[in-house]
C-alpha positions as CSV (number, residue, x, y, z in Angstrom):
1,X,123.5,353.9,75.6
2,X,123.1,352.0,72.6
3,X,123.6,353.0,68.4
4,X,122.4,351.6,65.8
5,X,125.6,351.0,63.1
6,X,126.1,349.8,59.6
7,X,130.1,348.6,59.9
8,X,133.5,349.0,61.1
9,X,137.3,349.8,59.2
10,X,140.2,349.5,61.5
11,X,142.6,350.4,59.3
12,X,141.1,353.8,57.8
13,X,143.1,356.3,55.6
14,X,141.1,358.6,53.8
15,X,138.5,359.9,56.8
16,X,140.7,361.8,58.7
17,X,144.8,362.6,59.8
18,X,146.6,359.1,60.2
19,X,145.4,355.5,60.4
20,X,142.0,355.7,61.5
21,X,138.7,353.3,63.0
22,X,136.0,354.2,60.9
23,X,132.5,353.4,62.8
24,X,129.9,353.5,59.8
25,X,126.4,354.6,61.8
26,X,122.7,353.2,60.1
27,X,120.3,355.7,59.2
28,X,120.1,358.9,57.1
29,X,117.6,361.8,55.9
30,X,119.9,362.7,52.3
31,X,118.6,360.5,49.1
32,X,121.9,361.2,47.1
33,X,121.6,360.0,43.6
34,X,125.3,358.7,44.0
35,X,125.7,357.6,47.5
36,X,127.3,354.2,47.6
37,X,126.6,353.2,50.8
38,X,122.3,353.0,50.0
39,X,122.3,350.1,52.8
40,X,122.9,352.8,55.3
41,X,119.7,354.6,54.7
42,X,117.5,352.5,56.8
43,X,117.4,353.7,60.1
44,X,115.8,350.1,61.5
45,X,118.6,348.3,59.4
46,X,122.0,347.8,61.3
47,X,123.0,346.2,64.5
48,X,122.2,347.5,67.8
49,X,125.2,348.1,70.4
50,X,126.6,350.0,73.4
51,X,129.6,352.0,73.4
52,X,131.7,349.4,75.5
53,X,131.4,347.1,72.5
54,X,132.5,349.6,69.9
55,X,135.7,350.9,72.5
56,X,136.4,346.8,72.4
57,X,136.7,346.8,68.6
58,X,138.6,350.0,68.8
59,X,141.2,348.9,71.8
60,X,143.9,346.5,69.8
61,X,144.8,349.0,66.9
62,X,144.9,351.6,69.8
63,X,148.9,351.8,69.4
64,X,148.7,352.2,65.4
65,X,145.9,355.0,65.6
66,X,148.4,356.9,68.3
67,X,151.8,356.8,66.6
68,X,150.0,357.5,62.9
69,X,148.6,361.2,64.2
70,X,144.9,359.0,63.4
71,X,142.2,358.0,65.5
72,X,138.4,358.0,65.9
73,X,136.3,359.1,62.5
74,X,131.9,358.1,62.7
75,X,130.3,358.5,59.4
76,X,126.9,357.2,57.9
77,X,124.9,357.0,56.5
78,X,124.5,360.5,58.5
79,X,126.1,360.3,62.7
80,X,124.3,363.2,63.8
81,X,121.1,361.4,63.6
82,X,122.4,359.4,66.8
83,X,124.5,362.2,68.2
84,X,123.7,361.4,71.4
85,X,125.8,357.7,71.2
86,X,128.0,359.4,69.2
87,X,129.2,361.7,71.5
88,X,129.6,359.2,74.5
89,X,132.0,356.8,72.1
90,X,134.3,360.1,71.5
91,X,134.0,361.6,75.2
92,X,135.4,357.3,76.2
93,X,137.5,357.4,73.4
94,X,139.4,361.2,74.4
95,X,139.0,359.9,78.3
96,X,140.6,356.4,78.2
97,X,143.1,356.8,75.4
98,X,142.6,360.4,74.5
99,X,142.2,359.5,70.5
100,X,141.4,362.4,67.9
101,X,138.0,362.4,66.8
102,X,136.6,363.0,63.5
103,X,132.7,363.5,62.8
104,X,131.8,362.8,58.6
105,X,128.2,364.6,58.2
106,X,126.4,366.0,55.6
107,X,125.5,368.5,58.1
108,X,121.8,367.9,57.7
109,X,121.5,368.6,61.5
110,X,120.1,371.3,63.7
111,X,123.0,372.8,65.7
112,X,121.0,372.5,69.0
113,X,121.0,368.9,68.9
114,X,124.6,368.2,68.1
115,X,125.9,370.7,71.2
116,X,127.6,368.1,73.0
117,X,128.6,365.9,70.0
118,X,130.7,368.9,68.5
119,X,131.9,369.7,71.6
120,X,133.6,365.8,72.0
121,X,134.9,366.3,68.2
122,X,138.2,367.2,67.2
123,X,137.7,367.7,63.5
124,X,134.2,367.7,61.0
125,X,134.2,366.6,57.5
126,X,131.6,368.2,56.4
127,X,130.2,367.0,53.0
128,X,129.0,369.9,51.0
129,X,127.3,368.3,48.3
130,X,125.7,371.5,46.3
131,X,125.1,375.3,46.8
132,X,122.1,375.9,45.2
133,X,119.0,375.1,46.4
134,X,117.1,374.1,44.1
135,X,120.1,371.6,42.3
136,X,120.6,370.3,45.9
137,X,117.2,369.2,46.3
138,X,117.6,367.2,43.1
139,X,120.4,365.3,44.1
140,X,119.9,364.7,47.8
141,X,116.1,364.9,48.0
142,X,116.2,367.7,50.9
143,X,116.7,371.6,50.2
144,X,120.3,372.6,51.7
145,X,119.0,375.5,54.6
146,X,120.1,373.1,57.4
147,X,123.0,372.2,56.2
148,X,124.5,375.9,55.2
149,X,123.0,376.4,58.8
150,X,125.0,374.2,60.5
151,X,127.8,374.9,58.4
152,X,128.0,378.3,59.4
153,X,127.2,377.4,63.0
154,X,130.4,375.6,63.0
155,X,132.2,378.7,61.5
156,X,131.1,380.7,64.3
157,X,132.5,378.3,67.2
158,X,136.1,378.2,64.8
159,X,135.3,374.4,65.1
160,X,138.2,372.7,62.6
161,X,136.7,371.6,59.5
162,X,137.5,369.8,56.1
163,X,135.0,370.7,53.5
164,X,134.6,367.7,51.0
165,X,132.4,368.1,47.3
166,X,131.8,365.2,45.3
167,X,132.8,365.8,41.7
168,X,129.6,364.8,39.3
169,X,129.6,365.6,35.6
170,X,126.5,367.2,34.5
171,X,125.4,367.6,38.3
172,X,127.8,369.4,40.6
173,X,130.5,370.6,38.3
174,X,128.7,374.1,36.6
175,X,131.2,377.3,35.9
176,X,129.0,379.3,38.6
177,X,128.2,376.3,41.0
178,X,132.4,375.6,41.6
179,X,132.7,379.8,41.6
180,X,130.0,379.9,44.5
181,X,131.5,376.9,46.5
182,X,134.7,378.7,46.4
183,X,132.8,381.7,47.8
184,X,131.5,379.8,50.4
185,X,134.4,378.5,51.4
186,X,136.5,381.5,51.5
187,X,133.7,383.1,53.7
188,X,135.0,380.1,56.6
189,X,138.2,381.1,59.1
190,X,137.9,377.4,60.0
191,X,138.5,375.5,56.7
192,X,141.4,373.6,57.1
193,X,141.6,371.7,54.1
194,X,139.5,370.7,51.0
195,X,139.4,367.3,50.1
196,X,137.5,367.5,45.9
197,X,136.3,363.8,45.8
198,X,135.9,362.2,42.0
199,X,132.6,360.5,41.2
200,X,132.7,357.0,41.3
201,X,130.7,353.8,41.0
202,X,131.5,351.3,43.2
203,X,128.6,351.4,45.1
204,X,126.6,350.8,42.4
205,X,126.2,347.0,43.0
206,X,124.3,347.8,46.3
207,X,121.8,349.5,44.4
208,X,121.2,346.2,42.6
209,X,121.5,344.4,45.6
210,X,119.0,346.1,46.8
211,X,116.6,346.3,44.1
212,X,117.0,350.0,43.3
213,X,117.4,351.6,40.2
214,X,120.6,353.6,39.9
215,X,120.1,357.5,39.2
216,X,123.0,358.6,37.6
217,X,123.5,355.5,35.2
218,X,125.4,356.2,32.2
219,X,127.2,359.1,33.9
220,X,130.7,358.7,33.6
221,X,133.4,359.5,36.1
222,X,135.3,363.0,35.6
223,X,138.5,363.1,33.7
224,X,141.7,364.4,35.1
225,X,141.3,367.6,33.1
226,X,137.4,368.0,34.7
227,X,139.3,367.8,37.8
228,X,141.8,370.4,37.6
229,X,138.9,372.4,35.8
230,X,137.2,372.0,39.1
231,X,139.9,373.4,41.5
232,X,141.1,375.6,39.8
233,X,137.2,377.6,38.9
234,X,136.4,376.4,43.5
235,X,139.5,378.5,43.9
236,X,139.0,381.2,42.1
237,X,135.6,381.5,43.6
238,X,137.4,381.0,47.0
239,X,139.9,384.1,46.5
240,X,137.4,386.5,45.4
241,X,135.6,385.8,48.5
242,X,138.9,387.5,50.6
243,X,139.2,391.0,51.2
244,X,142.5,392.3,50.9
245,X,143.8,394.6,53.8
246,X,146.1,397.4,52.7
């Protein structure tokens, strides 16, 4: 079976538990006005390979992804888009060195077709990049129905998740947008942890590189008191989601 990928990180530590081998996959569906990897979008762009190659990238740091807790994270661009190569490289991964696996989506992804992916994947980072509609549309380009779909399709099989929000002044950080994503997190029994990721512009050079024009110039990263703002406002929206049993 072959994929079609972007890159590869051996030594991983922020997309996932432990040291990790982060497989980057070519191709996805969101637009997001401050995505930094743009050169993943393409879904002809990449290289084309097979799973063996991938396991023979993965085999030498095998001992450092083992005694670190890490393992196996695949990440876009958007992996469910090839979920069928995905899930062969993390059923070889659990079968010949039984590795923890780690699927980073958006979650724009029917459930149906990522069955057997999920079912291969010890933990999902799922990227929730806006509650409302209409403001998700804006940023991403798609309306989020598929994505709360599938998030709530995970609920429902208690898969493990991490639920990661990109922190955007002026575009993702509103008083009643952090309330509802608190909301809709504390509705979850399978939320783990939540990872609130600071805007950044690294990747704005690839936009050059690749001729675009950047959306969210002039928009300035958050400061550390927009970031506790943040949490604090996500969980109080996440506590008033609980119902308290007497």
């Amino acid at each position: 079976m072959k994929g079609r990928i972007h890159s590869i990180e051996t030594f991983g530590t922020v997309d996932g538990p432990g040291i990790r081998f982060v497989l980057f996959m070519q191709g996805c569906a969101l637009r997001c006005a401050y995505c930094h990897n743009p050169d993943t979008w393409d879904t002809g762009e990449g290289k084309l390979v097979d799973v063996d190659e991938i396991l023979s990238e993965i085999e030498p740091y095998v001992p450092y992804y083992r005694t670190s807790g890490g393992g196996i994270t695949v990440t876009g661009g958007e992996p469910t888009l090839q979920a069928p190569f995905v899930a062969a490289l993390f059923m070889a991964c659990k079968e010949r060195w039984g590795l923890h696996t780690a699927l980073d989506s958006s979650g724009f992804c029917e459930p149906e077709h990522a069955e057997e992916l999920i079912a291969a994947t010890d933990l999902v980072l799922l990227d929730l990049k806006h509650t409302d509609r209409t403001k998700h549309t804006v940023l991403t380009s798609q309306p989020n129905d598929r994505i709360l779909r599938f998030a709530r399709w995970l609920a429902e099989r208690k898969q493990p998740v991490w639920i990661r929000h990109v922190l955007v002044p002026g575009l993702t950080d509103h008083y009643t947008d952090l309330i509802a994503l608190g909301q809709l997190i504390g509705e979850f029994s399978n939320v783990e942890k939540f990872e609130l990721l600071p805007y950044h512009r690294m990747g704005v050079y690839k936009w050059q590189q690749l001729g675009r024009a950047y959306p969210l110039e002039g928009v300035r990263e958050p400061s550390a008191e927009q970031i506790k703002r943040a949490h604090a406002l996500i969980e109080r929206g996440r506590l008033s989601s609980q119902t308290v049993e007497i």
